[in-house]
C-alpha positions as CSV (number, residue, x, y, z in Angstrom):
1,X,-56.2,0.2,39.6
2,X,-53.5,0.7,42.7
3,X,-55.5,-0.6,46.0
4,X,-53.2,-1.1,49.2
5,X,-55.6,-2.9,51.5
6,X,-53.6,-3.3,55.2
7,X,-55.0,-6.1,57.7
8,X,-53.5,-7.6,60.9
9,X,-54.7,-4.9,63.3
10,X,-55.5,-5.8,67.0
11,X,-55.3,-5.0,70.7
12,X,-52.0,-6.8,72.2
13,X,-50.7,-6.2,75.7
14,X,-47.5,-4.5,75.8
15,X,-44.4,-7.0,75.2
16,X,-46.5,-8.5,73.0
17,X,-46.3,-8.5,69.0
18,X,-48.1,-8.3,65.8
19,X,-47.9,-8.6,62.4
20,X,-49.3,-6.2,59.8
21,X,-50.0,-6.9,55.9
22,X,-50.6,-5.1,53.1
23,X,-51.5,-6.6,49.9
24,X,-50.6,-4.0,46.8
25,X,-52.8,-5.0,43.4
26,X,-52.2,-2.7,40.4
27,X,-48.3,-2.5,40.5
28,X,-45.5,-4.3,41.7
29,X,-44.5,-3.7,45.2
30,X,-40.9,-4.2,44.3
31,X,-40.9,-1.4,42.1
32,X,-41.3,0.9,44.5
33,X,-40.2,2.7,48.3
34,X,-43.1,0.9,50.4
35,X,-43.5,2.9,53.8
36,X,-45.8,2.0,56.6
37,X,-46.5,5.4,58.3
38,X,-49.1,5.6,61.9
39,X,-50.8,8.2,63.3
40,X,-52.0,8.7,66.9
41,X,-55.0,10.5,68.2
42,X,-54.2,14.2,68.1
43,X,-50.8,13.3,66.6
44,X,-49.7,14.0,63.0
45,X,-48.9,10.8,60.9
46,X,-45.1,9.8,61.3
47,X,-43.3,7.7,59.1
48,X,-42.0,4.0,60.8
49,X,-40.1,1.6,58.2
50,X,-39.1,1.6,54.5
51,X,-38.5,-1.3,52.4
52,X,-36.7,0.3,49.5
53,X,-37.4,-0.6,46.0
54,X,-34.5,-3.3,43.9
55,X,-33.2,-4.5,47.3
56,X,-32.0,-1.7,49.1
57,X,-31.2,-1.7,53.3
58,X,-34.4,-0.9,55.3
59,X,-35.0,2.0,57.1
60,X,-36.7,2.8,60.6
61,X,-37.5,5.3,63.1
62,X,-35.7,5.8,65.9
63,X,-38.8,4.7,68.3
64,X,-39.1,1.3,66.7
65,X,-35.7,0.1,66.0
66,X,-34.8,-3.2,66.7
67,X,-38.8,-4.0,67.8
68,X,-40.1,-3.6,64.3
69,X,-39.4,-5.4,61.1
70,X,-40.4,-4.8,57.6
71,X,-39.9,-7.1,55.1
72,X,-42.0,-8.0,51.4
73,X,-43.4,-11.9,49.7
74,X,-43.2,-10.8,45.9
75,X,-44.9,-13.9,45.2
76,X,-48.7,-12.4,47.4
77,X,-47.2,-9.1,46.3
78,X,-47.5,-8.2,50.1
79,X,-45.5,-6.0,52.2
80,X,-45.3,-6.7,56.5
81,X,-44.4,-5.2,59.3
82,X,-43.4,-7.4,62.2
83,X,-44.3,-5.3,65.4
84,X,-42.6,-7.0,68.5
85,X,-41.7,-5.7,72.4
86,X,-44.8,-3.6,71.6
87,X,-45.5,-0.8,73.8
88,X,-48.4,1.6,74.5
89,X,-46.7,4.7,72.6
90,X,-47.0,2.4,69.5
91,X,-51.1,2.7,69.8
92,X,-52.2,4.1,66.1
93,X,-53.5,3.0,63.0
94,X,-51.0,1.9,60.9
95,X,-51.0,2.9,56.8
96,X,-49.2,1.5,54.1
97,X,-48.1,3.9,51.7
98,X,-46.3,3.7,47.7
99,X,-45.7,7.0,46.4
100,X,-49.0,8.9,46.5
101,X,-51.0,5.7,47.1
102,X,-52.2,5.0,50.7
103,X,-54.6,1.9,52.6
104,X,-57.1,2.7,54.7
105,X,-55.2,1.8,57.7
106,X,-55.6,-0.9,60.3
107,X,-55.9,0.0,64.1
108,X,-53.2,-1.2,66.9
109,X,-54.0,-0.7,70.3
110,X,-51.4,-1.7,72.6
111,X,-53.0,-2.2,76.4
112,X,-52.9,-4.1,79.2
């Protein structure tokens, strides 16, 4: 059974930083594209990072390059994403996503 199960949510002032998880049972993360998407109140879900599968280059939006990093442990079968210089705009909850499988998400709020 494919389960994506994301932790590491929070409130953090702005500057500060955070680091998301999401552990993937059923499959090997590796295998596959894994995406972390977020979505806003009233704002459509947008896609942030993308750890490509057999050890391709990364991938980010524009509005978190250079502040966000993720990255993947294949031996807790885990994908992160390193959130730092965090800034209000970056309020959402956060999903992890592997083809059509998504997590249940994990709220950031980023507030002083």
């Amino acid at each position: 059974q494919v389960q994506l199960v994301e932790s590491g949510g929070g409130l953090v002032q702005p500057g500060g930083s955070l680091r998301l998880s999401c552990v993937v049972s059923g499959f090997t993360f590796s295998w596959y594209t894994m995406r972390w998407y977020r979505q806003a109140p009233g704002k459509e879900r947008e896609w942030v990072a993308a750890l490509p599968s057999a050890g391709g280059s990364t991938n980010y939006a524009d509005s978190v390059k250079g502040r966000f990093t993720i990255s993947g442990d294949n031996a807790k079968n885990t994908v992160y994403l390193q959130m730092n210089s965090l800034k209000p705009e970056d309020t959402a909850v956060y999903y992890c996503n592997a083809l059509t499988s998504w997590g249940q998400g994990t709220q950031v709020t980023v507030s002083s």
